[in-house]
Every structure is written in structure tokens, then in C-alpha cells.
C-alpha positions in Angstrom: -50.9 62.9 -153.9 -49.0 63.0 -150.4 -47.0 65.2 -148.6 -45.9 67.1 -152.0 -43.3 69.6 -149.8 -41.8 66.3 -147.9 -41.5 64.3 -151.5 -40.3 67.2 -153.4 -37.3 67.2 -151.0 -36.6 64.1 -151.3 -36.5 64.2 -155.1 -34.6 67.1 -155.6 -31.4 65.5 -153.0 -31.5 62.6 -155.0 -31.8 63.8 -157.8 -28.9 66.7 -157.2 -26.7 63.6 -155.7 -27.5 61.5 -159.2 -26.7 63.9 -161.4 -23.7 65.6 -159.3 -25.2 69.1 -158.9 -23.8 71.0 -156.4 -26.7 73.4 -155.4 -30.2 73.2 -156.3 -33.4 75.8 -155.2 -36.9 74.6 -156.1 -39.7 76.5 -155.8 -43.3 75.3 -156.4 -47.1 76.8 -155.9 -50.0 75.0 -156.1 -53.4 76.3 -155.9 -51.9 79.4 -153.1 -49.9 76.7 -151.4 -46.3 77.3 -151.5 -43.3 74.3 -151.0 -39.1 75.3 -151.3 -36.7 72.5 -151.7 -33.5 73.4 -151.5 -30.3 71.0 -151.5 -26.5 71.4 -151.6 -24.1 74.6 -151.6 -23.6 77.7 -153.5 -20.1 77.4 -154.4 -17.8 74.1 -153.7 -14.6 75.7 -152.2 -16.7 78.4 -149.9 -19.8 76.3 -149.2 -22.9 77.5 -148.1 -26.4 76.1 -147.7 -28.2 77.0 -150.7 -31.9 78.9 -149.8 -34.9 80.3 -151.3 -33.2 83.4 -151.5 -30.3 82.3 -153.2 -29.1 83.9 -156.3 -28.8 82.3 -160.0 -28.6 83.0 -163.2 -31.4 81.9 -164.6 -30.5 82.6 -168.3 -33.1 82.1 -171.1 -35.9 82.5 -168.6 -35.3 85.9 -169.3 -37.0 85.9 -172.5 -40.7 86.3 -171.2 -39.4 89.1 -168.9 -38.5 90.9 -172.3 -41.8 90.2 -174.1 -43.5 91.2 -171.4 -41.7 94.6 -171.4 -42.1 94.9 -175.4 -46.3 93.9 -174.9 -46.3 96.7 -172.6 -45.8 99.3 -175.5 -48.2 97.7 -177.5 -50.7 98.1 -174.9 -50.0 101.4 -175.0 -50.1 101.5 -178.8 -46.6 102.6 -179.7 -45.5 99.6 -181.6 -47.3 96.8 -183.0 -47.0 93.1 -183.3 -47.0 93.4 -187.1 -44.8 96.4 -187.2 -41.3 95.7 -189.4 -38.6 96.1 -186.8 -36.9 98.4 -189.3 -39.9 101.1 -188.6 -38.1 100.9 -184.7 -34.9 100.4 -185.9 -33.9 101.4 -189.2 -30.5 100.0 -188.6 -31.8 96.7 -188.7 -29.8 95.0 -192.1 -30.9 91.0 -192.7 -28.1 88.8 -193.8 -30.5 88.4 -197.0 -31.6 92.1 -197.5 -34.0 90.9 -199.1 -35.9 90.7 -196.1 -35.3 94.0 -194.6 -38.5 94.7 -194.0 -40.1 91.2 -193.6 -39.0 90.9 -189.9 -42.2 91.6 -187.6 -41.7 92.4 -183.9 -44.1 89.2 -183.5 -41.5 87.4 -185.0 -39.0 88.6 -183.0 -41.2 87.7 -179.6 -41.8 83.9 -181.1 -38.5 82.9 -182.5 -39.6 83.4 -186.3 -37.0 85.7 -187.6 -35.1 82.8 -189.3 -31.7 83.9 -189.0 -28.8 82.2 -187.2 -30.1 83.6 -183.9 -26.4 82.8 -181.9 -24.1 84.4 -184.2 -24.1 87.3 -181.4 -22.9 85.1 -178.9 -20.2 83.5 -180.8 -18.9 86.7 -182.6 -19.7 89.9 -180.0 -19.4 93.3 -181.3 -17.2 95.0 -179.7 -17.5 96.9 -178.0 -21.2 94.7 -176.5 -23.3 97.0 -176.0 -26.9 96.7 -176.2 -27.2 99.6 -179.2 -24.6 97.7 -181.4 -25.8 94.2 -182.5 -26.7 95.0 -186.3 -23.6 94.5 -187.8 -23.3 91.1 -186.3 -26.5 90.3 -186.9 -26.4 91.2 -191.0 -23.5 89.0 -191.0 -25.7 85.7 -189.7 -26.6 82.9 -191.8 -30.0 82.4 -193.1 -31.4 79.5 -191.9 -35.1 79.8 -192.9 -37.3 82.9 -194.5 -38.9 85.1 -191.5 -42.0 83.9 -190.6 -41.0 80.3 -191.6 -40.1 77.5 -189.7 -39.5 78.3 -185.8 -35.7 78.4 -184.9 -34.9 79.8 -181.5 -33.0 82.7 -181.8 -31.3 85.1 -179.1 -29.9 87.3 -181.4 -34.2 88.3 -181.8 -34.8 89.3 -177.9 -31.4 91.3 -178.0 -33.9 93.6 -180.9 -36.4 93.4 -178.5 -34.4 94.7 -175.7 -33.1 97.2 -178.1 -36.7 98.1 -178.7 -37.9 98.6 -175.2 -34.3 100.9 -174.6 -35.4 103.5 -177.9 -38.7 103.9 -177.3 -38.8 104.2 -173.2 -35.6 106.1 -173.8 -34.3 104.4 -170.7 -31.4 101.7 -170.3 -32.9 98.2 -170.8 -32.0 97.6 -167.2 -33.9 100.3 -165.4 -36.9 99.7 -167.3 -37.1 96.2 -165.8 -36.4 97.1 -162.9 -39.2 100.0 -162.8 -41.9 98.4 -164.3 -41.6 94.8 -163.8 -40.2 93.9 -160.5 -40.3 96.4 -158.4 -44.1 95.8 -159.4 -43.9 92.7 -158.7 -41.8 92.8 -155.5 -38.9 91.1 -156.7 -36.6 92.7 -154.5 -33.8 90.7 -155.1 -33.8 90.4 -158.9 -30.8 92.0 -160.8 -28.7 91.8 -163.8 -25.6 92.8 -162.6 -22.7 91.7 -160.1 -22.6 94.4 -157.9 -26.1 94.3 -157.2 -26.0 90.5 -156.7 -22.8 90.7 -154.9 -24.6 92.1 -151.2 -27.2 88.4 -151.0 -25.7 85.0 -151.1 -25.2 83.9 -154.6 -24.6 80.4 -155.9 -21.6 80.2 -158.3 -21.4 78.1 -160.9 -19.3 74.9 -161.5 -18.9 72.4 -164.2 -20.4 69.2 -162.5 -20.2 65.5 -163.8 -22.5 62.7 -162.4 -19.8 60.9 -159.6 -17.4 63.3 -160.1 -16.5 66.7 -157.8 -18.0 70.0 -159.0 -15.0 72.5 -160.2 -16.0 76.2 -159.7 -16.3 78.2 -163.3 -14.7 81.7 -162.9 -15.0 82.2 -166.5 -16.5 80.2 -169.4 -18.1 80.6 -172.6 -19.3 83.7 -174.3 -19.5 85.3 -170.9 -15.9 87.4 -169.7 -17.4 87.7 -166.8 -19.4 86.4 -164.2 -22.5 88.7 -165.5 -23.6 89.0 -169.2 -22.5 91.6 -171.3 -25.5 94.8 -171.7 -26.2 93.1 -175.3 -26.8 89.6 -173.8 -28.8 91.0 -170.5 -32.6 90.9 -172.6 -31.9 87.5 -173.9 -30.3 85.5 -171.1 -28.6 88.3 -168.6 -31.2 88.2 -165.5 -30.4 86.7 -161.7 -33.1 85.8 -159.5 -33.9 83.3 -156.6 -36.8 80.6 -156.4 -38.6 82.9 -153.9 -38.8 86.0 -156.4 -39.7 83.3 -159.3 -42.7 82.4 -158.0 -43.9 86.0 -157.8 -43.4 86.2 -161.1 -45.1 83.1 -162.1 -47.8 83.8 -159.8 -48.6 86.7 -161.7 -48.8 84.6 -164.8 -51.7 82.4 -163.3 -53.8 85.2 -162.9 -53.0 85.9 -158.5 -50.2 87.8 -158.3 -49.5 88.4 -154.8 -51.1 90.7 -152.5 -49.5 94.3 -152.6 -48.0 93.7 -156.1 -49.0 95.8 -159.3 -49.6 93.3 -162.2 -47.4 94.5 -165.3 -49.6 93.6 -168.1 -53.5 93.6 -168.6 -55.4 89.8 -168.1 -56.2 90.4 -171.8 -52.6 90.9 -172.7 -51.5 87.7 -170.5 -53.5 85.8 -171.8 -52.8 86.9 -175.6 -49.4 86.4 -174.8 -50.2 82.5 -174.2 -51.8 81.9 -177.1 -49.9 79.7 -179.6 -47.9 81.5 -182.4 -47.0 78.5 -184.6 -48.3 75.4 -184.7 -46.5 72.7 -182.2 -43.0 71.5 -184.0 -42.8 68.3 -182.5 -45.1 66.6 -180.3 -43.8 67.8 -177.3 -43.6 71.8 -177.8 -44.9 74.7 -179.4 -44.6 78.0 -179.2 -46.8 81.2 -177.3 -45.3 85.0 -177.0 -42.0 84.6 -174.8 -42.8 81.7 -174.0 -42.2 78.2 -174.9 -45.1 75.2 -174.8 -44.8 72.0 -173.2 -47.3 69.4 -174.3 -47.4 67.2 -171.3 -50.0 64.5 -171.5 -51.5 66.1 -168.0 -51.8 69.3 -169.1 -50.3 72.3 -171.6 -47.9 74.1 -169.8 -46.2 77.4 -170.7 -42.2 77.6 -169.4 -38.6 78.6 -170.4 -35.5 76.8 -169.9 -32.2 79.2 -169.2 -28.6 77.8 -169.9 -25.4 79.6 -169.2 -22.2 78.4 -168.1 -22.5 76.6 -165.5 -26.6 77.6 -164.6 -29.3 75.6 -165.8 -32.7 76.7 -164.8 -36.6 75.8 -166.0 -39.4 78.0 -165.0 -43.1 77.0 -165.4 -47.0 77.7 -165.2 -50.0 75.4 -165.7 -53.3 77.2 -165.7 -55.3 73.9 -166.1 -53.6 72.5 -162.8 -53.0 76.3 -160.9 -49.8 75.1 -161.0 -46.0 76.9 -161.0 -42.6 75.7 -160.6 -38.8 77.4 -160.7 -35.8 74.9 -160.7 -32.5 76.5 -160.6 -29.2 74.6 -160.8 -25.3 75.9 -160.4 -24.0 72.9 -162.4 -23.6 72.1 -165.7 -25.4 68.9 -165.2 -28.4 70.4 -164.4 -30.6 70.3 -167.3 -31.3 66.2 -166.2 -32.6 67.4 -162.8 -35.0 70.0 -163.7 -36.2 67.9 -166.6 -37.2 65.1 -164.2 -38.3 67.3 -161.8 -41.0 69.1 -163.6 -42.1 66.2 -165.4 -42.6 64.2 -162.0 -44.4 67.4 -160.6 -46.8 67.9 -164.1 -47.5 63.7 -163.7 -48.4 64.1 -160.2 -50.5 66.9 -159.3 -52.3 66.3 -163.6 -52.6 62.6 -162.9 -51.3 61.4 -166.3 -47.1 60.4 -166.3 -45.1 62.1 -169.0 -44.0 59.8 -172.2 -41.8 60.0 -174.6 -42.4 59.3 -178.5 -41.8 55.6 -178.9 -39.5 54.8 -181.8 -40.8 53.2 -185.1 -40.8 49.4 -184.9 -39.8 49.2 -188.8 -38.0 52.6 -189.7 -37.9 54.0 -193.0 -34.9 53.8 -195.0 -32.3 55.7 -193.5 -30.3 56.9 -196.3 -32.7 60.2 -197.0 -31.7 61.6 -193.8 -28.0 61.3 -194.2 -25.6 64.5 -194.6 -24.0 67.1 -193.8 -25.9 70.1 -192.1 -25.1 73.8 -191.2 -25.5 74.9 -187.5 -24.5 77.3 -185.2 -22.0 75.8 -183.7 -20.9 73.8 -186.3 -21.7 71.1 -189.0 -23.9 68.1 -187.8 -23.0 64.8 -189.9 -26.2 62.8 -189.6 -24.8 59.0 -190.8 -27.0 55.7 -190.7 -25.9 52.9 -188.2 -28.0 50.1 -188.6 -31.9 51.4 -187.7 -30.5 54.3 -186.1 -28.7 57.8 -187.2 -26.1 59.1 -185.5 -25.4 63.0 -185.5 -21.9 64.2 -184.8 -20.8 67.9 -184.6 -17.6 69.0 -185.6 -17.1 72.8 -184.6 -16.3 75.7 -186.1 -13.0 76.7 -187.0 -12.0 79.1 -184.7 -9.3 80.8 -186.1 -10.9 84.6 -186.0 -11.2 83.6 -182.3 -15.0 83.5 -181.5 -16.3 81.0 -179.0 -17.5 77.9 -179.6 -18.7 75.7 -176.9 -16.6 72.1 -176.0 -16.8 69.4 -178.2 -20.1 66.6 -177.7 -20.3 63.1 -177.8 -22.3 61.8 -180.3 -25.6 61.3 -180.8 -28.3 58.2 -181.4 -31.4 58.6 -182.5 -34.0 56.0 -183.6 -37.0 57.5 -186.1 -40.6 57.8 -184.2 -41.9 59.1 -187.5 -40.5 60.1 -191.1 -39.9 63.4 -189.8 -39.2 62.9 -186.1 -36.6 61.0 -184.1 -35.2 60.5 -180.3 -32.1 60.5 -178.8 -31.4 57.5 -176.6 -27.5 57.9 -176.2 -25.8 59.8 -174.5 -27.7 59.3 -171.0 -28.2 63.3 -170.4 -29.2 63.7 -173.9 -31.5 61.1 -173.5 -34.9 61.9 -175.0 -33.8 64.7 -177.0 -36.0 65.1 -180.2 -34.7 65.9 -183.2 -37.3 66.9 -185.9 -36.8 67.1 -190.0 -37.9 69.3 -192.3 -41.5 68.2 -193.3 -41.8 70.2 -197.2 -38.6 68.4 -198.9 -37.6 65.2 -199.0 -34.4 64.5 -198.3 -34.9 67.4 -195.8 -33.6 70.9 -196.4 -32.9 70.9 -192.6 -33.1 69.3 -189.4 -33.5 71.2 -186.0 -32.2 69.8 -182.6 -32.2 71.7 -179.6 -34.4 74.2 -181.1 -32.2 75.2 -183.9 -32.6 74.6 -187.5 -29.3 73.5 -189.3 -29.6 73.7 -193.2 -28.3 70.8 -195.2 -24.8 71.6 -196.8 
């Protein structure tokens, strides 16, 4: 490949001017060498240059961070991966009680507990402390037994987080920080506004392709600008690009010089083995960490979503590759979806590709219904060759969040238990997959979450 620093620029301003992003920091290592593209403003009324340094949210991609502080105890043998939660936290009540006990910390770590894993986020306790998510939690839906099907669930690395509190006997926060990035020399890693407050800090906006970014002083589950403490192991971290790569660096084996690496090489590498096999063609599961099947290589990341952040952090041992992508828009996930799959095609030598639909579907009529989700009911309905899934939300009458309406969305089948969205455009390539054991499914799962047929 060429110049990869003087391309990546260029990719990231278009890209950020395509999809109407207002700021964007990318940060990418390849064998030792190191390239930053940065592009656009932290904050649309109070502009300044977004930099390395600059602050996000980076969301989800605080998941890993989480296992990684939970794998640390079972280095040191005080919990294990086939441990009940309940023999941590008695509290622990399933919405089916039945299965008490059947909840592993393993399943916790890969997304296997089977519950509604958002409930938490639409219906807080109050008030949200880390120590008080059980009585939200046995009030969840049961999707799917534990151990079952994968269904990405928050609600499972806020009991993680919970974990690492009781038995360091420390806030959540200050373990982190203590043994985890001060380690690593993340200097500037935080959860918390007043800590973020004295660096520059990109704020987020709700951002439209062609249209002007709005700044977001509130939105969603979020009252604030940070997460609440319950939220903070699951989604609540802020970092920059530079302090990402440390991080990621660390996961390919070289962390930096002068930096303490957190875990053992045998633990790493335990923790990127897969849990489950893959659940579509395009992604599996490892401990904390998601799997990307690109054709080029297997790579190991995390995506991160709050209101108005969209981030993607990855590694590729086969290719010594890393990459962070951080976004202050809500029209970011586009950007750091192109992005990383250009940057896996290039440097692996094999382009990305999507499932190509089914030339002669199957009849449609199977997969039609009505389904249970999170954040609402999906009606999947057959138009012509294709299904269309529309979500109506939630009553919200208890007041509980729910996030704003969608547009609908087409799919075309690649297989009898797979299809992919080709409408709306930032939804495009989206994979929804059905449930494999019944037919007509018991379930279908899009965006990583299982809804159950009503």
C-alpha cells in the first residue's frame, strides 16, 4: 500500500464531510508504526480542531476494559469463569428464578446470560448506583435460557462491574484507574466530567448527512453529560485515540515501553479465544470482545454508541494491526464502519464483502410476525422477495426512555436463516439472523439482540 498516514486523511475528511460528522480522531498502528487522522471540531457553536488528545466517549468499548478487570481476579483465583454469579452476588434474582444459579460469570463476560440485557437502561433504579441493578434486572424479560443463543446484554457487564467493586472492595472507578491505566499510561482516560473537564473534549451533536450538526446537552438514558456509576462498566469510559492505541497495543502483545501489562500473555490470549460459535457470517464472540470475520483476517474489536458518540476500536494479530475511530455525531457509525473495513482490506490484501442475497428466496411467509424487543415490537411483513421490519416502541407511560422512532427496514434473505438490510442507506448492510432450531423462528436478532416472537 502507499502513503497509509496521507490516505487515511484523506478518507476520514471525506468521509466525516459524507456522512456530516462534525469531529472525528483516528488512530492506527501498524507493525510499531503509528498514523493520527484527525478532522473537524469538538463542539459546533465553540469550535475547536479536534486532536489526538481529544476526549470521547467511547461507550461500549468499555466492555473489554471490564473483562479485563474481572480476568484479573481469576488470575488470582478468587472467582472463576464457571462460578454462578449468585456465589458473588447472592442478590442476583433472574426474571425466571429458575435460573438463579445457571448464570456463569463466563456468561456474563460473552453476552450469554439471555435476559433483556437493556432493561437497565430504559428503566434505571433509582437511585443508579452501581450496587443497585438487581431489582431491575429480575424484572427483565427472558429472551433466551443462559448459556443459549448470544444476545448482547449491558445489563451483564454492570454484574461484572459490580463484581470487580465487592471483591477489590474499591469503587469500580478507582480500580480502573489503578490497575489498568495508570499501568498502561493512559493519562487522560476518565469516567467522569470533572476529570474530563481540564483537556479539550469533543461534545456530542446529532448530525445528519447535508445537514448542520446540533449540539446534544442531554439525550437518552444519560441526565447528564457522563453515565450514571451503574452505566460506567458497561458504556461510561472517555478516552482519546492517543490513549486507545496504548491500550490496543497492549492487546497485540507490545505494549509500550514503560507500561505494566495488566493481564498475563496466557490470560490475553484466553480472553481471544471464541466463546460461541460465529452467529452470522460476519461475527462471533471472544471474552469482552466482539469478532469480526473479515475475509483478510479475524479481528477482535468493540463498537461504543451513546448519544451522540459512536466509536470502533480494533486489533488484528494476523496483520499487527490496531485502529480507534471516535466520532461526536450521531452519524457516525457509517464512518467508522468504512473506515476499518478499508483499513482491514488494505493492509490484509483481500476487500471486505457482504453476504450476497438469495437469487430465489424462500417463501417469505415463515418469517412474518410480530417479535419482542427491547425497545419495542419488530413487525417483520413480506413485500414482494423482501421483509420489511418496522418497530413500534414501547409505551412509555411509566416514563422510561426509549430511543426515537426508525425508519423501516428491507432486508432481502442470503440464506433461510440470514438476511441484509439494503434500505435505509446508514443501515445498509445490517444482518439480521433467525433462529436456526424452530421453524417459523422463535426469534430473530438484529443489532445483536434477540427479540422473541409474540
Amino acid at each position: 500500500m502507499g502513503d497509509l498516514g496521507t490516505e487515511l486523511q484523506q478518507r476520514v475528511a471525506s468521509l466525516a464531510d459524507r456522512f456530516g460528522v462534525p469531529g472525528v480522531a483516528v488512530g492506527v498502528d501498524l507493525a510499531g508504526s503509528t498514523h493520527f487522522a484527525c478532522h473537524g471540531i469538538t463542539h459546533a457553536h465553540h469550535p475547536l480542531p479536534v486532536d489526538p488528545d481529544t476526549l470521547f466517549q467511547i461507550a461500549s468499548n468499555s466492555k473489554p476494559f471490564t473483562a479485563t478487570l474481572v480476568m484479573q481476579l481469576v488470575e488470582e483465583g478468587a472467582l472463576g469463569l464457571d462460578d454462578p454469579v449468585r456465589r458473588h452476588l447472592p442478590e442476583l434474582r433472574m426474571p425466571d428464578r429458575r435460573h438463579d444459579d445457571a448464570v456463569t460469570v463466563g456468561h456474563l463476560l460473552s453476552h450469554r446470560v439471555g435476559w433483556d440485557g437493556d432493561e437497565i437502561f430504559v428503566r434505571q433504579p433509582r437511585p443508579p448506583r452501581l450496587d443497585n441493578p438487581f431489582e431491575t434486572m429480575a424484572r427483565a424479560r427472558q429472551l433466551v435460557e443462559p448459556g443459549g443463543p448470544w444476545t448482547y446484554s449491558n445489563a451483564g457487564f454492570t454484574l461484572a462491574g459490580l463484581l470487580v467493586e465487592r471483591l477489590r472492595g474499591a469503587p469500580f472507578e478507582q480500580v480502573l484507574r489503578e490497575r489498568v491505566l495508570a499501568p498502561l499510561g493512559m493519562t487522560r482516560t476518565c469516567t467522569r466530567a470533572d476529570e474530563a473537564i481540564f483537556h479539550r473534549v469533543a461534545m456530542r451533536h446529532f448530525s445528519r448527512p447535508g445537514r448542520e450538526a446540533i449540539p446534544l446537552p442531554a439525550g437518552g438514558w444519560q441526565a447528564g453529560w457522563e453515565l450514571a456509576a451503574i452505566d460506567v462498566p458497561a458504556g461510561g469510559i472517555v478516552s482519546n485515540a492517543a490513549d486507545l492505541l496504548r491500550w490496543l497495543r497492549f492487546w497485540l502483545g507490545r505494549a509500550d515501553d514503560g507500561a505494566t501489562p495488566p493481564l498475563s500473555a496466557a490470560t490475553r490470549a484466553r480472553m481471544c479465544e471464541d466463546q460461541v460459535e460465529p452467529w452470522n457470517p460476519a461475527n462471533g464472540q471472544a471474552i469482552g470482545w466482539a469478532v469480526r470475520l473479515d475475509p483478510a483476517a479475524r479481528i477482535l474489536g468493540h463498537g461504543g454508541l451513546t448519544a451522540g458518540y459512536c466509536s470502533y476500536t480494533l486489533f488484528a494479530p494476523s496483520l499487527d494491526l490496531a485502529c480507534a475511530v471516535l466520532t461526536n455525531g450521531t452519524s457516525g457509525g457509517p464512518l467508522h464502519s468504512e473506515i476499518t473495513r478499508w483499513l482491514v482490506s488494505e493492509v490484509g490484501g483481500r476487500p471486505w464483502a457482504d453476504p450476497q442475497p438469495l437469487a430465489l428466496p424462500p417463501p417469505l411467509a415463515g418469517y412474518c410476525g410480530a417479535y419482542w424487543s427491547a425497545f419495542g415490537v419488530i413487525t417483520v411483513r413480506a413485500v414482494g422477495d423482501e421483509l420489511e421490519l418496522a418497530t413500534e416502541r414501547h409505551p412509555t407511560d411509566d416514563g422510561s426512555w426509549q430511543p426515537p422512532p426508525e425508519l423501516p427496514l428491507r432486508a432481502r434473505l442470503c440464506s433461510p436463516v440470514l438476511a441484509i438490510a439494503h434500505e435505509p442507506e446508514p443501515l445498509r448492510g445490517v444482518l439480521i439472523d433467525f433462529d436456526p432450531a424452530d421453524e417459523p423462528p422463535a426469534w430473530l436478532r438484529v443489532g445483536g439482540r434477540i427479540a422473541r416472537r409474540l
